[in-house]
LOZA-646206 format. One line per 4 residues: for each residue x, y, z of N, C-alpha, C. Coordinates in steps of 0.05 Angstrom, whole numbers. Layout:
BEGIN
X:Y:Z:X:Y:Z:X:Y:Z; ...
***
This chain:
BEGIN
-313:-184:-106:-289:-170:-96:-283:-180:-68; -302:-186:-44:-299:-191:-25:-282:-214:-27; -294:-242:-37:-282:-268:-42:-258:-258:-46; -249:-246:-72:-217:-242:-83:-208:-232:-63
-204:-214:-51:-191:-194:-30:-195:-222:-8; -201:-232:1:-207:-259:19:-195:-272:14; -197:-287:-2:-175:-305:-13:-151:-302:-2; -142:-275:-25:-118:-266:-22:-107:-258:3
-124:-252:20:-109:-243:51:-105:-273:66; -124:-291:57:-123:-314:76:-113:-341:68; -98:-338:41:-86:-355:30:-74:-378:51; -63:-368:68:-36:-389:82:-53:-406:100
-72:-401:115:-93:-407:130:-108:-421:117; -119:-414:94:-138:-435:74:-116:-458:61; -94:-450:55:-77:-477:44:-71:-494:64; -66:-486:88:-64:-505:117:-92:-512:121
-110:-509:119:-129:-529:126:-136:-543:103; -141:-535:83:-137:-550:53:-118:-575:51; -89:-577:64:-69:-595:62:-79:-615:86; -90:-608:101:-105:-636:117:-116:-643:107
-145:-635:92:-161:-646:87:-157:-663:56; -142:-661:39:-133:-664:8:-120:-695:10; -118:-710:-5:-108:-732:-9:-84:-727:-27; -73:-708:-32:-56:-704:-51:-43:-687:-36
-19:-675:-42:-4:-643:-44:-15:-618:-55; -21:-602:-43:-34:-577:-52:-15:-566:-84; 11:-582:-82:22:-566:-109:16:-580:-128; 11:-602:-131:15:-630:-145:-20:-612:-156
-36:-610:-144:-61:-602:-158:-61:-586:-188; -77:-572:-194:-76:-566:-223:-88:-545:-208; -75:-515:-226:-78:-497:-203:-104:-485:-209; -132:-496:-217:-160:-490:-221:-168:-504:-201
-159:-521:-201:-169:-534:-174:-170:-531:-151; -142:-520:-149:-130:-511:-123:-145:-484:-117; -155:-467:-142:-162:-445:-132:-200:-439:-122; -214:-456:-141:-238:-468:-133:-242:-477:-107
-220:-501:-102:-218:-501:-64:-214:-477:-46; -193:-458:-50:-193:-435:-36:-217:-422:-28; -229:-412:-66:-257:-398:-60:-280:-409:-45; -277:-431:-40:-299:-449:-37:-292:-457:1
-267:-453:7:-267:-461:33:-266:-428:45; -249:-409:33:-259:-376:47:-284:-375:42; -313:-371:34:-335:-374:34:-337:-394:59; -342:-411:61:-352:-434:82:-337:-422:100
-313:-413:119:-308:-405:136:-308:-378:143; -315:-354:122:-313:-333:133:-332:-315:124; -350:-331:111:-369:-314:98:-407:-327:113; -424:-308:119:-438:-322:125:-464:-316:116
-467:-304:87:-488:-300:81:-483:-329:51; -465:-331:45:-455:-361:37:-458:-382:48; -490:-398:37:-495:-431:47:-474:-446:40; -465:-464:56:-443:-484:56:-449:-501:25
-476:-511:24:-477:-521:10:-478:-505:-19; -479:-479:-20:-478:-466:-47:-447:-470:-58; -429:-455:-27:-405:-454:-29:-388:-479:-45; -398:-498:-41:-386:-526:-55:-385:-534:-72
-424:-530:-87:-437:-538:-109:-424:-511:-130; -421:-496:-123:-406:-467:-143:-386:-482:-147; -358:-485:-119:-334:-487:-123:-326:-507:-145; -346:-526:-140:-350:-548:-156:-349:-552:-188
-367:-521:-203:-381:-513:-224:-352:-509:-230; -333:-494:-215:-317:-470:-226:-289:-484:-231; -291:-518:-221:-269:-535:-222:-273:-545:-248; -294:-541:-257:-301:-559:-282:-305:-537:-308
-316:-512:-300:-317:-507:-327:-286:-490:-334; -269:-483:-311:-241:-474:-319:-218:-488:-319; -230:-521:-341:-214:-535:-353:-199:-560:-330; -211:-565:-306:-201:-590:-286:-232:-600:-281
-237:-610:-300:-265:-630:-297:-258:-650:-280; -233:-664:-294:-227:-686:-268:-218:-676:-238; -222:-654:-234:-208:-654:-210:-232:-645:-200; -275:-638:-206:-292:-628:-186:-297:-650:-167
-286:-676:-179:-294:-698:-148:-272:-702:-127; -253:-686:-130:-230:-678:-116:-250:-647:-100; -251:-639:-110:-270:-599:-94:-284:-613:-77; -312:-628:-86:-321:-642:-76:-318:-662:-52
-291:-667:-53:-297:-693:-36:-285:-674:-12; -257:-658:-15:-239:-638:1:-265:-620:19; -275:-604:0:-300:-585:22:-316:-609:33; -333:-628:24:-350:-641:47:-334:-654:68
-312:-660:72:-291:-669:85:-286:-646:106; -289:-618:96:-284:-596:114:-318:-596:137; -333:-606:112:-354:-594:131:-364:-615:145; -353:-636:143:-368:-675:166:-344:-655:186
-322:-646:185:-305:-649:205:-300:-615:210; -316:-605:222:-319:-573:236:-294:-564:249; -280:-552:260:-265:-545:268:-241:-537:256; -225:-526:259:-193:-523:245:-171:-546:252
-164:-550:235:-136:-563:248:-122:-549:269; -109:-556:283:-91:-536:296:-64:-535:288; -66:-502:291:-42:-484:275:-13:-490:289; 11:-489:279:34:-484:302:27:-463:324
46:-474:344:38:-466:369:49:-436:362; 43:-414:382:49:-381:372:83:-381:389; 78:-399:409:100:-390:422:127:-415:420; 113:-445:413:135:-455:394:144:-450:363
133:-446:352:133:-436:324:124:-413:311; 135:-387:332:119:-362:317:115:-359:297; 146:-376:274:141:-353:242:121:-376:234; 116:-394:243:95:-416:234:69:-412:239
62:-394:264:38:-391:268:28:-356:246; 41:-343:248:42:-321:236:36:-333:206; 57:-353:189:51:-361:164:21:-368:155; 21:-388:179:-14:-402:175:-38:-394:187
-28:-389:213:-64:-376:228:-68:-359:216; -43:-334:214:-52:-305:202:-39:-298:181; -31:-323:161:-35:-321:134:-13:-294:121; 13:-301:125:40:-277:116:59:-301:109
72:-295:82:93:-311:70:116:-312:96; 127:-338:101:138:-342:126:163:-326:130; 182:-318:102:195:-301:101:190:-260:108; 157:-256:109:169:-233:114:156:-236:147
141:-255:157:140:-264:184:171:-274:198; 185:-280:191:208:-276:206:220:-257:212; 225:-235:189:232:-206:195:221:-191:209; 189:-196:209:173:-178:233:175:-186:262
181:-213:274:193:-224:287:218:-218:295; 234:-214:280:271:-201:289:261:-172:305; 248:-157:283:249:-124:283:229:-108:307; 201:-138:306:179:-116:324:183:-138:348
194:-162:351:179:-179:373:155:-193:357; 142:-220:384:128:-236:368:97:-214:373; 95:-198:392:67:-181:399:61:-166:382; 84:-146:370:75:-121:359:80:-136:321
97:-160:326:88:-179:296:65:-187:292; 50:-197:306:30:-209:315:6:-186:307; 6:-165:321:-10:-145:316:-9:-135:286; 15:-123:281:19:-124:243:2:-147:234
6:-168:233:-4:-185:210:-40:-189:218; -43:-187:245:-77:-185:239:-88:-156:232; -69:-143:226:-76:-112:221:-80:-109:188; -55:-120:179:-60:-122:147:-79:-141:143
-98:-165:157:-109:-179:150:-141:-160:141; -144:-146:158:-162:-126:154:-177:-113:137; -198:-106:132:-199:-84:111:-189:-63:115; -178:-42:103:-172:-19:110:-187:-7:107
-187:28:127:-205:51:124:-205:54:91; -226:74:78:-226:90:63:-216:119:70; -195:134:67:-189:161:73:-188:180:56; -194:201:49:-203:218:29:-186:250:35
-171:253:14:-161:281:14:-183:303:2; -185:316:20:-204:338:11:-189:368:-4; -202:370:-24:-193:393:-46:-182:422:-27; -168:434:-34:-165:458:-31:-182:480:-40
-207:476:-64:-232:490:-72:-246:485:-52; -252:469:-27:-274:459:-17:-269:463:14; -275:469:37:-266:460:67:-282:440:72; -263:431:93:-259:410:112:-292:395:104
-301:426:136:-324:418:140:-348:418:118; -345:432:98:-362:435:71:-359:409:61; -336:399:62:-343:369:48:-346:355:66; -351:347:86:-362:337:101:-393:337:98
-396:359:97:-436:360:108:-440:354:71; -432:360:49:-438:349:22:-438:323:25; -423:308:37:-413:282:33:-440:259:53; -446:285:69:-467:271:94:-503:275:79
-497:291:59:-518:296:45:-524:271:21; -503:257:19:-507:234:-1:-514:211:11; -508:210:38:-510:180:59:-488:179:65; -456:193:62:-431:184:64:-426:197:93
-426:185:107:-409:192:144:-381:192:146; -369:214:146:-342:213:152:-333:219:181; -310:222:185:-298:233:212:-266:238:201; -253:265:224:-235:272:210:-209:259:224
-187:257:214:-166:245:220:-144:262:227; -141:259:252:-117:274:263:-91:289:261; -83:274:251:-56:273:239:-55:283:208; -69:285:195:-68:297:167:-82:328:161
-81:346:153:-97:372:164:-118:363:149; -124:357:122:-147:354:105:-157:319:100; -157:310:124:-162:280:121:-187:274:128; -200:258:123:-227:239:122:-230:217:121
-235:198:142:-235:176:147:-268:166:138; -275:155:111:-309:136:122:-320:130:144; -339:136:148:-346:108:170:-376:93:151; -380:99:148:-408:89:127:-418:104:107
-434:90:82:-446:100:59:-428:92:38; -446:99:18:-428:88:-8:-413:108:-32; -389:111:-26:-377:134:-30:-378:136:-67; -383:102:-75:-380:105:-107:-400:118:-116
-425:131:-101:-454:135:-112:-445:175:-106; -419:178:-87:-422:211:-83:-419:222:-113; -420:250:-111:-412:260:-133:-389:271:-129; -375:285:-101:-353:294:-95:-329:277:-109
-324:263:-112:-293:245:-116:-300:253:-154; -316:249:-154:-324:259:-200:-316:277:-196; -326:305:-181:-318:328:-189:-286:332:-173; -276:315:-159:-252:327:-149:-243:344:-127
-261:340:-113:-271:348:-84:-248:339:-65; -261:310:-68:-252:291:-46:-229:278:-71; -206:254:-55:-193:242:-70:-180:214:-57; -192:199:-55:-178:169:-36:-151:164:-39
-146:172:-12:-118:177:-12:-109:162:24; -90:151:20:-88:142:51:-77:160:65; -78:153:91:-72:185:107:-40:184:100; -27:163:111:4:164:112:14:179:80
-2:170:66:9:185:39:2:214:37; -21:220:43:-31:251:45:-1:263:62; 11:251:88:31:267:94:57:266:84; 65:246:67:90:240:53:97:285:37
88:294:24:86:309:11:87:334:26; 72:336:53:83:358:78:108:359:81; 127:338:82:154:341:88:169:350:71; 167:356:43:180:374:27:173:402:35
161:413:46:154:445:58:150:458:37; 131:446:11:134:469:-7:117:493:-10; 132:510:-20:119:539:-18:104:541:-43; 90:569:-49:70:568:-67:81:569:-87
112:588:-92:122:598:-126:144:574:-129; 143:550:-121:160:525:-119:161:512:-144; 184:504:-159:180:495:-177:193:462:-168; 178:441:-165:170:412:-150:176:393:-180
191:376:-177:196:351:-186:185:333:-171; 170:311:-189:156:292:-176:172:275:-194; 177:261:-180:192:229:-193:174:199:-197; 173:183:-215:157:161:-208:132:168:-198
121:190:-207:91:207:-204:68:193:-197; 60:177:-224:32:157:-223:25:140:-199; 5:134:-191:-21:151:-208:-28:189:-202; -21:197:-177:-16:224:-178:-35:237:-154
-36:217:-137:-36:228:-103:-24:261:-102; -3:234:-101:19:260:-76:25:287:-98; 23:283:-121:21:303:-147:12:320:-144; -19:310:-138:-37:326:-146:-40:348:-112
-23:337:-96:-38:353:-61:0:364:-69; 15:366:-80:39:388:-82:38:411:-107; 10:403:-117:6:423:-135:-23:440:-122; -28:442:-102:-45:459:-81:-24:472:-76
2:454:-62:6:475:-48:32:496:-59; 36:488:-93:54:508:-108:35:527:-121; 10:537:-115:-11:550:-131:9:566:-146; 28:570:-145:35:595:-164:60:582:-176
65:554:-175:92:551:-178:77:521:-203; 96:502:-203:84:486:-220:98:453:-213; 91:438:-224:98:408:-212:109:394:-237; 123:387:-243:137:373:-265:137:344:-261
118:325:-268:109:302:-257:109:275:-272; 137:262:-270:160:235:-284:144:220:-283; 137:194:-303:143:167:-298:147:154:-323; 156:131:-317:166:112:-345:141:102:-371
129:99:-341:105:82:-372:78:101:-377; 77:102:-401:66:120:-420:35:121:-407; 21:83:-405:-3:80:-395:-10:103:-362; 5:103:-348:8:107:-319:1:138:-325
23:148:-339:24:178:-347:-8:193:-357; -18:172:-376:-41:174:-389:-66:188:-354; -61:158:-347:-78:161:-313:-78:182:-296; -45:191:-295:-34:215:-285:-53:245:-295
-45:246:-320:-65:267:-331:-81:271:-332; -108:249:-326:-133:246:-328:-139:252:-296; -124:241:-275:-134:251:-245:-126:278:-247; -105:292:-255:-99:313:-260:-118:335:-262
-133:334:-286:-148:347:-300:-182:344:-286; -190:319:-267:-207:318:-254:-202:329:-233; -174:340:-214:-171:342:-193:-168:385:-202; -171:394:-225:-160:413:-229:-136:430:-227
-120:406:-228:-90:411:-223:-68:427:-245; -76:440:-256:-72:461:-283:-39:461:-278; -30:460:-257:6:466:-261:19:442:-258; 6:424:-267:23:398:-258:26:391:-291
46:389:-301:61:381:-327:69:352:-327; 51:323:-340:60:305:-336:84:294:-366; 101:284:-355:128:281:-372:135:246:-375; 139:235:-391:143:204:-402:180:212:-398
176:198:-381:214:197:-373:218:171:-356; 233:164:-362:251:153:-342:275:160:-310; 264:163:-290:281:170:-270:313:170:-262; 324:145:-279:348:148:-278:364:159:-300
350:171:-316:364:192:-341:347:216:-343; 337:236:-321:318:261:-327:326:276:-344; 307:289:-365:312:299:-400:313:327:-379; 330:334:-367:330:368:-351:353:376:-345
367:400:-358:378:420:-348:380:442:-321; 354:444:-319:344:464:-298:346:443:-269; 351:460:-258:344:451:-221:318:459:-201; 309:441:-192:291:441:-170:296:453:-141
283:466:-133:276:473:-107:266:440:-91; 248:440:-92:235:410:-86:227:390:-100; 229:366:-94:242:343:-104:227:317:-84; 205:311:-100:200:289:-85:199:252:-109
211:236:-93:227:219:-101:205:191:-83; 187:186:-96:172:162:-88:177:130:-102; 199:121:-93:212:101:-111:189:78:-111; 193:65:-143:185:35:-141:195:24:-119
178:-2:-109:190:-13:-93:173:-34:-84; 175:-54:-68:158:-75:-61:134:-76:-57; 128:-51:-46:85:-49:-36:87:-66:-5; 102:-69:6:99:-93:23:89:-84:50
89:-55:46:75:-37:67:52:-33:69; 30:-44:37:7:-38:30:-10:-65:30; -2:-82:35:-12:-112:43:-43:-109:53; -55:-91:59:-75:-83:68:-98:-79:40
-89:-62:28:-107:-58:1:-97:-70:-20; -72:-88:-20:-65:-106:-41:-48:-134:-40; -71:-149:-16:-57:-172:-7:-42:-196:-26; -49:-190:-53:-31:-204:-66:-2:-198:-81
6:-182:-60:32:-181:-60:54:-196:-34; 29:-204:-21:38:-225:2:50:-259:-8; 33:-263:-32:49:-285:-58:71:-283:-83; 75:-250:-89:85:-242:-109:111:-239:-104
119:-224:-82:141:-217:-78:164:-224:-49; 185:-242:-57:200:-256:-46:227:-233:-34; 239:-252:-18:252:-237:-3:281:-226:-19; 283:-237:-44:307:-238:-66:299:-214:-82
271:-213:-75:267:-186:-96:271:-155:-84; 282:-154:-60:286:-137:-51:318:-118:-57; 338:-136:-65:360:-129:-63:358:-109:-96; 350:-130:-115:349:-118:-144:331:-82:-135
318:-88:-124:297:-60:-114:315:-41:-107; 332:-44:-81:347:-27:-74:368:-12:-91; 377:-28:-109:397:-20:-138:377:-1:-151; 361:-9:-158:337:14:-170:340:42:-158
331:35:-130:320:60:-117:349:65:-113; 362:66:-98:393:80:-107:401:91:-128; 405:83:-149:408:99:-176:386:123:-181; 355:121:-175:341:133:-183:348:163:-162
350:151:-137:359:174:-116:377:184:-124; 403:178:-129:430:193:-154:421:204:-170; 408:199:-190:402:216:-201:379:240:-199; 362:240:-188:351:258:-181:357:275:-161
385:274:-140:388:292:-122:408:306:-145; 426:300:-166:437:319:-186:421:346:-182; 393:343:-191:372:370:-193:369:389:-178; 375:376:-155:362:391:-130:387:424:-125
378:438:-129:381:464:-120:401:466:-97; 418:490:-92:430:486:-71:406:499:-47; 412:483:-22:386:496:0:368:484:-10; 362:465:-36:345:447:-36:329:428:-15
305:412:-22:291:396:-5:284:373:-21; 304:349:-15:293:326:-31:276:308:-1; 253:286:-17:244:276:1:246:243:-20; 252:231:1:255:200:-10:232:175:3
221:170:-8:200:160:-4:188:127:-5; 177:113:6:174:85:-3:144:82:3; 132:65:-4:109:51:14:110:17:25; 131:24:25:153:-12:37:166:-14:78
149:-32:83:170:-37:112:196:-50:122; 214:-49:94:241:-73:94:256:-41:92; 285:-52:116:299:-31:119:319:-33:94; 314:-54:71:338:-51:52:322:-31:33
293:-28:35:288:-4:1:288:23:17; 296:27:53:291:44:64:310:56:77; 320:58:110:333:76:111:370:58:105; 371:33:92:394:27:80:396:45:57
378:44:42:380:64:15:393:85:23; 375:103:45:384:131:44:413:132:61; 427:114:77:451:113:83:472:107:69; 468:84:52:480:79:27:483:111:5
465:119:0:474:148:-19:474:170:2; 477:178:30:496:201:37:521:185:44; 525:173:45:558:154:45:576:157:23; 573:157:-1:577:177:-25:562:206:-31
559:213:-20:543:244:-31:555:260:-11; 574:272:-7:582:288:22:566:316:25; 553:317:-5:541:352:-2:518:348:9; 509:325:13:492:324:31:478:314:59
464:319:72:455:309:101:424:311:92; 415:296:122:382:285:129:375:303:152; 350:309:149:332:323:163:313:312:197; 314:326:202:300:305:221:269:309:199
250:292:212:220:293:197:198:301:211; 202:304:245:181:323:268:177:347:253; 192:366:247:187:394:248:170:402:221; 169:383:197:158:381:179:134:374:183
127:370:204:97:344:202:73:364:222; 48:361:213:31:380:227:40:367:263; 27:386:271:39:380:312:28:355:310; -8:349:299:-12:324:312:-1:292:296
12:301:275:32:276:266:57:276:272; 72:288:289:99:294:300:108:263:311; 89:254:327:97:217:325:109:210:319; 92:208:283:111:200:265:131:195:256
145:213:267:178:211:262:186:202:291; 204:172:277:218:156:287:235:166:306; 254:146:317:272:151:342:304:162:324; 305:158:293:331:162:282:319:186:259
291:201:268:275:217:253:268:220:227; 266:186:225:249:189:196:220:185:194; 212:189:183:183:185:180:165:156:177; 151:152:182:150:117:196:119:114:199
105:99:183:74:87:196:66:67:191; 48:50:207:38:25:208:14:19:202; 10:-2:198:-24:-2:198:-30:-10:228; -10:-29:248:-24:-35:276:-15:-8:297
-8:4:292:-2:28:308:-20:52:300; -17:52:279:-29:79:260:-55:88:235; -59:53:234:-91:46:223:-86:63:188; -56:66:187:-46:73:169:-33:50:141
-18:48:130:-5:35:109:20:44:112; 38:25:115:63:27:118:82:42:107; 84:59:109:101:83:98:133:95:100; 151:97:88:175:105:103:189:137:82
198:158:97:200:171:88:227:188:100; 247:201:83:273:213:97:275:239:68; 275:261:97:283:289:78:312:295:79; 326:298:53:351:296:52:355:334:36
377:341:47:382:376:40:403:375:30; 402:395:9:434:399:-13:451:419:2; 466:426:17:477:448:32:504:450:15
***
């Protein structure tokens, strides 16, 4: 897992030193080959319980038995080439070629390194991309059956060290132990959940006899912490694909979530007559905020794929504010940092919608996440500011 997650974060960095060292074009390769080199040069530079010479003689194995036999004296010749000649190439300069140095030292498709560049500056860009390079915390939502501190000292009883996190009332940050060996997360105690998402679900304000629409549900986080807090009310919990839904029900039923009703629907046609009080609306959307725990979306998704997204999440927002109750609370949601799946969306649909307006997102948020909300009061986190996952969130009211 380490290697893969490696790889994948350090792709742009390993293909730039790879393209010095190669007698060929890194595309022109046969892509077993190309990927044998990767694993084989992240090992040798960033791993160090990995002998150089294992690292090679593997990379070597793995060129040949997944079908590019001719290309292991190519692995071969590229890594010992890395290792007669120690050092890195040198990267573009940071301050002649930021989106160049950002692409290759610290490894971000050069397209969304330019936008972080426009929006944060080259420092606080700079900080983003070695932030997603990172591992991320483990953060853990703790059950409403259990306190704080009770799961804590259970959790310290297994070898698991936590500490609590500020900004979320029921949050738990790791710091050591091996949380797959607890028994808490089986029984539904605890639930790995990132903090920024633990608070997405505060900003709907829901009350206990609340009857909550969850949109685009799966896997069932934020589901399962709005069905605590409707104890008496119930959660009606959407998504398209049947598999997802399956998953939904199954954390469900581990998390003891008895009022949460999961439903095979589609978001832009809801099978409902009735109206919601609260309405939370977590659209598909890029992930590009989550680069941290799923760096291969730093290769997958292009800057063209954003516009088709926004058409999505627009329609899906149309239709689901239909539901919303008058004095309603819809909350619109992303885990994306591009202002087109975010606060363009939510300007784009109150620009047509006149019955409705936006909330600020302070007064929603416990005192010590009040931060959080932005300078135009939406809801907003980072991973280099907030050791969080990029999050964006706007509460919109039916008046």
């Amino acid at each position: 897992m380490a290697i893969v997650f490696g790889v994948l974060r350090w792709r742009g960095s390993l293909d730039w030193v790879l393209a010095h060292h190669a007698s060929r074009p890194l595309l022109d390769l046969d892509p077993a080959v190309l990927l044998a080199l990767r694993i084989g040069l992240y090992q040798i530079l960033h791993l160090d319980r990995v002998p150089e010479r294992a690292a090679v003689d593997e990379s070597v194995r793995l060129a040949e038995a997944y079908g590019a036999a001719r290309g292991k004296g190519l692995v071969n010749a590229v890594l010992r080439s890395v290792l007669r000649k120690p050092g890195l190439p040198p990267f573009p300069e940071k301050e002649e070629d930021s989106a160049g140095y950002l692409a290759f030292a610290l490894s971000h498709p050069r397209w969304l390194a330019e936008r972080y560049l426009q929006r944060l500056g080259l420092g606080r860009a700079e900080a983003r991309c070695a932030a997603q390079n990172r591992t991320p915390p483990i953060h853990l939502r703790v059950s409403a059956r259990i306190s704080v501190e009770r799961a804590r000292e259970a959790l310290a009883r297994e070898g698991v060290e936590t500490e609590m996190v500020s900004e979320a009332p029921r949050c738990l940050r790791v710091l050591s132990g091996a949380l797959a060996e607890s028994s808490l997360p089986q029984d539904g105690l605890v639930f790995p959940q990132d903090a920024g998402s633990q608070l997405v679900p505060l900003l709907l304000q829901v009350r206990r006899a609340d009857r909550v629409l969850d949109v685009c549900a799966a896997p069932g986080g934020k589901t399962t912490a709005m069905s605590e807090l409707a104890s008496e009310g119930s959660v009606i919990a959407i998504d398209r694909r049947r598999r997802r839904v399956r998953l939904l029900r199954e954390i469900a039923a581990r998390l003891l979530a008895g009022n949460v009703h999961p439903v095979v629907a589609d978001g832009r046609s809801l099978p409902f007559e009735t109206r919601f009080t609260r309405i939370l609306l977590d659209v598909p959307c890029s992930s590009v905020g989550t680069l941290r725990r799923n760096p291969d979306v730093k290769w997958r998704v292009e800057a063209s794929d954003l516009e088709p997204l926004a058409a999505l999440q627009l329609e899906l927002l149309l239709a689901a504010s239909r539901l919303l109750t008058e004095d309603g609370r819809l909350v619109y949601a992303t885990c994306s940092s591009e202002p087109e799946e975010n606060e363009q969306v939510v300007e784009r649909f109150l620009s047509g919608s006149p019955g409705f307006h936006r909330a600020e997102a302070a007064p929603s948020l416990p005192e010590p996440a009040r931060h959080l909300s932005d300078a135009d009061g939406f809801f907003r986190t980072s991973p280099e500011e907030n050791d969080m996952d990029s999050y964006f969130a706007a509460i919109l009211l039916r008046s």
